[in-house]
C-alpha positions as CSV (number, residue, x, y, z in Angstrom):
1,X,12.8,13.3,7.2
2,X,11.8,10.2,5.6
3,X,8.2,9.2,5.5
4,X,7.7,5.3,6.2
5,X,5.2,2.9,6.2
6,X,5.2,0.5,9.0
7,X,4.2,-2.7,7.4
8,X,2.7,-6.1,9.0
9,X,3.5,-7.9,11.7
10,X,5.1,-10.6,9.8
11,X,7.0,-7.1,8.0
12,X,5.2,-8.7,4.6
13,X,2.8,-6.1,2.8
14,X,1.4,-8.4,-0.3
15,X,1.9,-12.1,-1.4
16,X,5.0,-12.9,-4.0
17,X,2.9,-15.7,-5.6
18,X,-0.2,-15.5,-7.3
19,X,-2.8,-18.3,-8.7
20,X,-2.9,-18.8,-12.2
21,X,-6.4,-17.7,-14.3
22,X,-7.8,-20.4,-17.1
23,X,-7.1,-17.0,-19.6
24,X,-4.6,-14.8,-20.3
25,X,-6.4,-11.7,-18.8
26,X,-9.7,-10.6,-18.0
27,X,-11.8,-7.9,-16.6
28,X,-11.1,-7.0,-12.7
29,X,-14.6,-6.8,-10.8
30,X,-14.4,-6.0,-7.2
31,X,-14.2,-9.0,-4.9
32,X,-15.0,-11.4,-8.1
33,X,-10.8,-12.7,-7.9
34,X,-11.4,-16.2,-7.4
35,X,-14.3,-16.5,-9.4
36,X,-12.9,-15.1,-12.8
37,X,-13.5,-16.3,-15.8
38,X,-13.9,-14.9,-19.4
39,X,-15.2,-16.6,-22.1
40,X,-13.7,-16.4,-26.0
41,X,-16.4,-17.2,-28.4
42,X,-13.9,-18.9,-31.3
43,X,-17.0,-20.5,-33.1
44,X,-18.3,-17.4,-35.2
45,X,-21.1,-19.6,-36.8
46,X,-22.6,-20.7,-33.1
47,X,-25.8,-19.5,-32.6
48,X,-25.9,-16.8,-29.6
49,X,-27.1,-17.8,-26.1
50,X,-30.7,-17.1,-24.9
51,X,-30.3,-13.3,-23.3
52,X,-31.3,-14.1,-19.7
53,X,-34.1,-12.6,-18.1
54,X,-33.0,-9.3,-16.1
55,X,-33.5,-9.7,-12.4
56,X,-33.2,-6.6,-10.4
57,X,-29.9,-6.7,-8.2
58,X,-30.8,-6.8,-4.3
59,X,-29.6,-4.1,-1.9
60,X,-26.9,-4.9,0.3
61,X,-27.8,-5.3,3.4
62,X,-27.6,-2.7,6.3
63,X,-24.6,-1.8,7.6
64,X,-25.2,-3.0,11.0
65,X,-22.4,-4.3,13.7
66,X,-23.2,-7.9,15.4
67,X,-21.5,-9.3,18.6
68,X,-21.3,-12.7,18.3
69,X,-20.6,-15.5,21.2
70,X,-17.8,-16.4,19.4
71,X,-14.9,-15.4,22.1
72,X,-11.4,-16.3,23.6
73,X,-10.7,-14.5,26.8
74,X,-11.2,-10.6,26.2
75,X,-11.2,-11.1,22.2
76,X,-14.2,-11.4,20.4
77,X,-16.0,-11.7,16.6
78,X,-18.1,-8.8,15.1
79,X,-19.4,-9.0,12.1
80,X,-21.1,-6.7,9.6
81,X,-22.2,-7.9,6.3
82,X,-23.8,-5.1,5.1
83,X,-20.0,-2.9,5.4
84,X,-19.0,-1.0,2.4
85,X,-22.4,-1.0,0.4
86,X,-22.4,-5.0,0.6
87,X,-18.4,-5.7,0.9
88,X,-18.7,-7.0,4.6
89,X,-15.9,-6.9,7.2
90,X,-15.5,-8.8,10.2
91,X,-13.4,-7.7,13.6
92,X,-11.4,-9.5,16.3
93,X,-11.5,-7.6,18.9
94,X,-12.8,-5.8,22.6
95,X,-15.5,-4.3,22.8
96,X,-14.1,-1.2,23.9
97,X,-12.4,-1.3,20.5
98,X,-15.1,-2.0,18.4
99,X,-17.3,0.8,20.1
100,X,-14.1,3.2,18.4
101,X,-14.5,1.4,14.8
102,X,-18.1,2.5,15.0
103,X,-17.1,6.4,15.2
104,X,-13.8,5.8,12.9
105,X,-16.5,3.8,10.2
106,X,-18.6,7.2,9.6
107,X,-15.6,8.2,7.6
108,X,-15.1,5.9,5.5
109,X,-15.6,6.8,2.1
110,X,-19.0,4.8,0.9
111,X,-17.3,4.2,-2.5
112,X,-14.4,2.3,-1.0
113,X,-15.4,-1.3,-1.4
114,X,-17.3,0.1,-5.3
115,X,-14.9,0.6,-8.5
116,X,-16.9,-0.2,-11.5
117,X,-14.1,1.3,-14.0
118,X,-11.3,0.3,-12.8
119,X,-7.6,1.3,-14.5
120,X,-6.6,-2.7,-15.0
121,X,-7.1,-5.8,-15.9
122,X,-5.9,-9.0,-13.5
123,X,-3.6,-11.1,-16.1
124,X,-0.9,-13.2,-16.4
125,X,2.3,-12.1,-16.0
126,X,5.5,-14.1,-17.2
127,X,7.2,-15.7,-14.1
128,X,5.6,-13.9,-11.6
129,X,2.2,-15.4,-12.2
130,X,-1.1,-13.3,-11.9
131,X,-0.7,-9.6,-11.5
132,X,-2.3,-6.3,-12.8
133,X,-2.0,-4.8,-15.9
134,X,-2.8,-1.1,-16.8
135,X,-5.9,-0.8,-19.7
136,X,-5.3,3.3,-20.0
137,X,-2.3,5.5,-19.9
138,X,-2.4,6.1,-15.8
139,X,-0.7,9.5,-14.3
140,X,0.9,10.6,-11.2
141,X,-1.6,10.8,-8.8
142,X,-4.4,8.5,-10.5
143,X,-5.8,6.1,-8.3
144,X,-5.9,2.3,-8.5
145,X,-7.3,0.7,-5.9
146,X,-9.0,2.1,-2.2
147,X,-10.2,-0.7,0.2
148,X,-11.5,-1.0,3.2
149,X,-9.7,-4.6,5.2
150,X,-11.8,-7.4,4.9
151,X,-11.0,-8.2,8.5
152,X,-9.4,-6.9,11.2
153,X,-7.6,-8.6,14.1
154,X,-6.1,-7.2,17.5
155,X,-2.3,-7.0,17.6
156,X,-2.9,-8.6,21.1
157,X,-5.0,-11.5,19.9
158,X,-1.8,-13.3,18.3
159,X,0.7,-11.9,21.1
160,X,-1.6,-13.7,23.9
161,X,-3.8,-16.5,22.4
162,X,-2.1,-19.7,21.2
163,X,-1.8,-20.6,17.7
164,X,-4.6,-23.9,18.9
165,X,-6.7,-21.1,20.3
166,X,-6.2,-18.7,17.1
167,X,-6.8,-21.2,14.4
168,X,-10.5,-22.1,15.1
169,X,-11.7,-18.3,16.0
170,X,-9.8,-17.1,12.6
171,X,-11.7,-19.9,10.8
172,X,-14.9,-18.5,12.6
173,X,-14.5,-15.1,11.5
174,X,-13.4,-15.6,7.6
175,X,-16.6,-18.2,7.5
176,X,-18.8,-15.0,8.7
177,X,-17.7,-12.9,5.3
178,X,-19.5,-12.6,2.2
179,X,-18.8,-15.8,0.0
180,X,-17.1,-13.7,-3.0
181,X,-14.5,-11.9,0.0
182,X,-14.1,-14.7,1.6
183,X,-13.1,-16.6,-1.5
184,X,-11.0,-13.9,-2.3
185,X,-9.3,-14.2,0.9
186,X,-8.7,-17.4,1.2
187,X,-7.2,-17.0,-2.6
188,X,-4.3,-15.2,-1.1
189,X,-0.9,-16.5,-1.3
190,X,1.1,-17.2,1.7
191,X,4.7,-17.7,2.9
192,X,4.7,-19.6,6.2
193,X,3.8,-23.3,6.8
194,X,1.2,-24.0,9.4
195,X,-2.3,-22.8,9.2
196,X,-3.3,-21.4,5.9
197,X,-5.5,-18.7,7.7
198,X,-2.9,-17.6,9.9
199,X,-0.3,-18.1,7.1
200,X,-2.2,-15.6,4.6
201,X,-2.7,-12.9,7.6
202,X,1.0,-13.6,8.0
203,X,2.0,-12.4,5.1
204,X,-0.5,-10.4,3.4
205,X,-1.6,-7.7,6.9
206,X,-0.9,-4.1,7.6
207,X,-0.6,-2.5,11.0
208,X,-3.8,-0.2,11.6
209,X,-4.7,1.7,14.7
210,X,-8.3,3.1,16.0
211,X,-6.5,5.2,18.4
212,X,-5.8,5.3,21.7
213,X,-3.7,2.9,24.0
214,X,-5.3,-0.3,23.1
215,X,-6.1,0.5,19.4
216,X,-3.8,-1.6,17.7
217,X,-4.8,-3.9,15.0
218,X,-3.6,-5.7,12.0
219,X,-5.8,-5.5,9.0
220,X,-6.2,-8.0,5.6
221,X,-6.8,-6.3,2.1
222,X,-7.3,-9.8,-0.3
223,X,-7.5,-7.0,-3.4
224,X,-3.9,-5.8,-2.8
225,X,-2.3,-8.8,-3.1
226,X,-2.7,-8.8,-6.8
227,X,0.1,-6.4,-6.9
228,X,3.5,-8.0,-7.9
229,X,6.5,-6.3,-6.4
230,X,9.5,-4.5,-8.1
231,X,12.2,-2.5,-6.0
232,X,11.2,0.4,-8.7
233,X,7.7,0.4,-8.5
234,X,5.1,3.1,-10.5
235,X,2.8,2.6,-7.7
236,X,3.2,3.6,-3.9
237,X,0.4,2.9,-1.2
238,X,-0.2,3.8,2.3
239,X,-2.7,3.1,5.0
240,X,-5.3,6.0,5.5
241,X,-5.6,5.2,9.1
242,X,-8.2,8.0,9.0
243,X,-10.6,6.0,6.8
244,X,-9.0,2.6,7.8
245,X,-8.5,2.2,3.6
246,X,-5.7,1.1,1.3
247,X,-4.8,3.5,-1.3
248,X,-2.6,2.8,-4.1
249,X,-1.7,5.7,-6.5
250,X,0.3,5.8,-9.3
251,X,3.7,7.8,-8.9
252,X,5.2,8.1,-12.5
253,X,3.0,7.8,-16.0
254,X,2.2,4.5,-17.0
255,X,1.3,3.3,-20.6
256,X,-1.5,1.0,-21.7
257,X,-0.6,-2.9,-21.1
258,X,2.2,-1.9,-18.4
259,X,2.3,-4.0,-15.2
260,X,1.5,-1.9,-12.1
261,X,3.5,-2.7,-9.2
262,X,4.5,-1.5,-5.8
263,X,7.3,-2.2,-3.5
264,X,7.6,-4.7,-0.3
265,X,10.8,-3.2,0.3
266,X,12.7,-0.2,1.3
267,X,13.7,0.5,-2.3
268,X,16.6,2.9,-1.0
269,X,18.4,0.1,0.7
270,X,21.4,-1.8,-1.5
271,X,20.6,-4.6,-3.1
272,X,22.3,-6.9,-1.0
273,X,20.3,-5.8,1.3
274,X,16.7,-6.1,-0.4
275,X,17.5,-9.5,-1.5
276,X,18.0,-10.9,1.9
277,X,14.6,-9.4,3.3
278,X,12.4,-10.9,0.1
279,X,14.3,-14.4,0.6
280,X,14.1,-14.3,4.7
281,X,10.3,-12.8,4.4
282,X,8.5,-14.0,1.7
283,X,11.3,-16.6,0.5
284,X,11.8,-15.7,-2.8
285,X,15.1,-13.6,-4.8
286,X,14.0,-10.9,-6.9
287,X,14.6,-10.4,-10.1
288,X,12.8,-7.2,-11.0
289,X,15.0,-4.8,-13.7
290,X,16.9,-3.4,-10.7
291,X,17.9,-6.3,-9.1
292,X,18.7,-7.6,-12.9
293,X,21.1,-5.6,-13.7
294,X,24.8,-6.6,-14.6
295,X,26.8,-6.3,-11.6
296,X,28.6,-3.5,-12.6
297,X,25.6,-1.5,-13.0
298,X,24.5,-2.7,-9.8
299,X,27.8,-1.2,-8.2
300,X,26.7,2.1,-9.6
301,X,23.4,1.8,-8.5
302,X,24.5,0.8,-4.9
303,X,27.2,3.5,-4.9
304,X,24.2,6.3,-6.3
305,X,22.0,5.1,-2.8
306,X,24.9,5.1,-0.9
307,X,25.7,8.7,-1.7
308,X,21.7,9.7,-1.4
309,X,22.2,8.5,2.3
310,X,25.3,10.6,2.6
311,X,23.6,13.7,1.0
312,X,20.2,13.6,3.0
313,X,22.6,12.8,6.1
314,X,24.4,16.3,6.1
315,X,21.2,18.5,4.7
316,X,19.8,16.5,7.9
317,X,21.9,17.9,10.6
318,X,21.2,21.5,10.6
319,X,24.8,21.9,12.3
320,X,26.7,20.4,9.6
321,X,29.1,22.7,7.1
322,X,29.4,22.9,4.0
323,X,25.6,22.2,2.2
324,X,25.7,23.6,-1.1
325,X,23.3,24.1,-4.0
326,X,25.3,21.9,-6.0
327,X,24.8,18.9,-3.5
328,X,21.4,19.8,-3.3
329,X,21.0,19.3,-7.1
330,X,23.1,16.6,-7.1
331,X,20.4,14.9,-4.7
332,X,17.7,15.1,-7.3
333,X,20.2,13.9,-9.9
334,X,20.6,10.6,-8.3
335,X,16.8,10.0,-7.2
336,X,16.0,10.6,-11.0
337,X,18.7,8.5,-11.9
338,X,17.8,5.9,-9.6
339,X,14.0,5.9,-10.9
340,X,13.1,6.2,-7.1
341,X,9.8,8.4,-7.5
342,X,7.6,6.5,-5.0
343,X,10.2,8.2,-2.1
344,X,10.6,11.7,-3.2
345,X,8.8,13.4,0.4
346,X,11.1,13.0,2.4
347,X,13.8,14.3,-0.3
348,X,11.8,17.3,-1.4
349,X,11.5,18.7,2.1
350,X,15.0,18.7,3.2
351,X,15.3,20.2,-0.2
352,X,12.8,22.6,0.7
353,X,14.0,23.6,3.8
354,X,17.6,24.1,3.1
355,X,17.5,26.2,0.0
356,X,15.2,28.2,2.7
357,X,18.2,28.3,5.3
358,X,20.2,29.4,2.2
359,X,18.7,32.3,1.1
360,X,17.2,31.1,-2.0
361,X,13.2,31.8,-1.6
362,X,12.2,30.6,-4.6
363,X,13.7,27.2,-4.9
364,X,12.3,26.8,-1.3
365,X,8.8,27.6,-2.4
366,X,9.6,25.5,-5.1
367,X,10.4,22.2,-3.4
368,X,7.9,22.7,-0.8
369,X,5.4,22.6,-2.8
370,X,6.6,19.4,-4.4
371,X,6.8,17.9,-0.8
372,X,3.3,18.7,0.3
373,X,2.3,16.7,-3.1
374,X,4.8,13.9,-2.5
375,X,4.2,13.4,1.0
376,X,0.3,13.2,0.9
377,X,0.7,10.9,-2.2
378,X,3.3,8.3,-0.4
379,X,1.5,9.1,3.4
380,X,-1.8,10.6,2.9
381,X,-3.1,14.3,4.2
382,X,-2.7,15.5,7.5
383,X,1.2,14.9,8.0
384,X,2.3,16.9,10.9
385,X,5.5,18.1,8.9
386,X,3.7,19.5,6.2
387,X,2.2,22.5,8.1
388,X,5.8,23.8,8.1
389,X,6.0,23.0,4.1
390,X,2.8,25.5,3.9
391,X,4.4,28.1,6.3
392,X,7.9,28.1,4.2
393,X,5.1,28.7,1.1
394,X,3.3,31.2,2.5
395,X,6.1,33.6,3.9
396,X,9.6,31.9,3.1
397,X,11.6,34.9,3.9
398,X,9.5,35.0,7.2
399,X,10.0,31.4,7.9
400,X,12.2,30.3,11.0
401,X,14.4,28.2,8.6
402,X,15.5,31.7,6.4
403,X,19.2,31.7,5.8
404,X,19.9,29.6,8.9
405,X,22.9,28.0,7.1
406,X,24.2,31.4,5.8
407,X,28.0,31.7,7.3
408,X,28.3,28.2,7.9
């Protein structure tokens, strides 16, 4: 088992390129990304600014969903600016559809669209341009960033409508969003020529779903792309579809001043591999410490992801001979090796599972324990897979998986 993310339409998950601040770093403020500035006072002997008069800050405005007449064909605007204490969100889509947002909405956590501590700051970042920076020793597990999309469009909508027809509603929509998130979404970064609207939901969307048959939609997060890639990333993220929220944890510990980045690739594929989906998606070659290593080291690293595939393969395939413990360990050796900690699910509960059909209860208690931590960090709670992690816990002797491989 291997647990993926299905990524955008355009298969992009975050911009490669970001705009360049006026200062080397500052402060990250929720939905403030194009409007950052910090100010270095280098004259000590200036007298200080008048303190301005304190105004009381103004409640956001109720959360309330509004049709508008703003249609093509079936698809329509909704707007609410009052979303997310204040954020705002707007929604292409039926009405059928937005009647299931409504119900999905209630749980959405109220603090999704609020971080007034957050773990970075947005800086520069040599040759990749602006990216995020850690401003505390961060831990597996800590969160970074949850957002709710800033807008959210029906798969459909670009399947049926005509890019003529799309442009002008898209414009519609993003003009209907707070000023401060739509400035930040229209400071995205984009790949493909054309449109810059449809360009930036090109390559900065994830694939969301309210449920049911017609429930597909592709959402925009303008906070997430801040995060540069790297094919070893300390950071992993998934789509609560739940809560309809990005979430970006951290997967190994991260020191003070360290960038924090995720992966737009499948980081267990060669490197051959990963280079031609960055240069054929986003249209750039990376050159993140993985992909700069020497090409000998790059052989061995190739060769190490190779034999993962190989090893997962066989524990896989609950006919195949000859699964040891010693392959099994060997398995952890090369994700370690490999520095591959934002994919360990998937790895822990084959591990889990076949040290069960082995005999050996307690490395099976072990490893599925690890799994039901990895998963729900890489895919969120509420995996079906993980009900038979907590079974093997509970009663691993009792399990249907107990020494299933035993005389094979």
């Amino acid at each position: 088992m291997r647990v993926v993310l299905i990524l955008s339409w355009a298969s992009a998950a975050v911009a490669i390129q970001k705009p360049f601040l006026s200062t080397n770093s500052c402060p990250w403020k929720p939905l403030s990304s194009t409007e950052l500035t910090c100010r270095l006072d280098h004259d000590q002997h200036t007298s200080p600014s008048p303190t301005p008069k304190e105004t009381k800050p103004q409640p956001p405005p109720p959360s309330k969903w509004e049709a508008t007449d703003q249609c093509s064909g079936k698809f329509c605007i909704f707007k609410n600016l009052g979303f997310g204490n204040g954020r705002g969100m707007v929604v292409i889509t039926t009405p059928a559809n937005i009647k299931k947002f409504k119900v999905l909405e209630k749980a959405i956590p109220k603090s999704s669209s609020e971080q007034p501590s957050p773990p970075f700051i947005i800086s520069k970042i040599p040759g990749k341009g602006i990216g995020l920076l850690s401003n505390r020793t961060l831990h597996r597990g800590d969160n970074i960033m949850t957002k709710s999309p800033a807008i959210l469009i029906h798969r459909t909508f670009f399947e049926q409508a005509s890019p003529q027809i799309q442009s002008p509603l898209l414009k519609r929509a993003i003009s209907h969003l707070p000023k401060t998130l739509r400035d930040a979404f229209l400071a995205q970064m984009s790949h493909f020529p054309g449109d810059k609207i449809l360009s930036i939901l090109a390559t900065n969307s994830f694939q969301m779903d309210l449920g049911g048959k017609d429930g597909h939609h592709y959402g925009n997060f303008p906070e997430v792309s801040r995060f540069n890639h790297d094919c070893r990333p300390n950071v992993a993220f998934r789509i609560d579809q739940k809560t309809l929220t990005h979430v970006s944890t951290v997967v190994r510990d991260v020191k003070e001043g360290e960038e924090l980045v995720i992966s737009y690739l499948d980081s267990l594929e060669p490197r051959d591999k990963r280079q031609e989906r960055a240069k054929a998606t986003w249209g750039f070659e990376c050159s993140c410490s993985q992909c700069s290593l020497s090409q000998k080291e790059i052989k061995k690293s190739d060769k190490r992801l190779e034999e993962i595939k190989s090893i997962e393969g066989k524990l896989g395939d609950v006919s195949s001979r000859g699964v040891t413990k010693k392959m099994m360990e060997r398995l952890m050796k090369l994700y370690k090796e490999e520095r591959l900690e934002g994919n360990l699910g998937g790895a822990y509960t084959l591990l889990a599972m076949n040290y069960n059909m082995l005999g050996d209860a307690k490395n099976a208690v072990k490893y599925a324990k690890l799994g039901v931590e990895a998963v729900e960090l890489e895919s969120g709670k509420g995996q079906p897979d993980m009900e038979v992690m907590r079974e093997l816990i509970r009663d691993p002797r009792g399990h249907f998986s107990w020494k299933g491989r035993i005389g094979r």
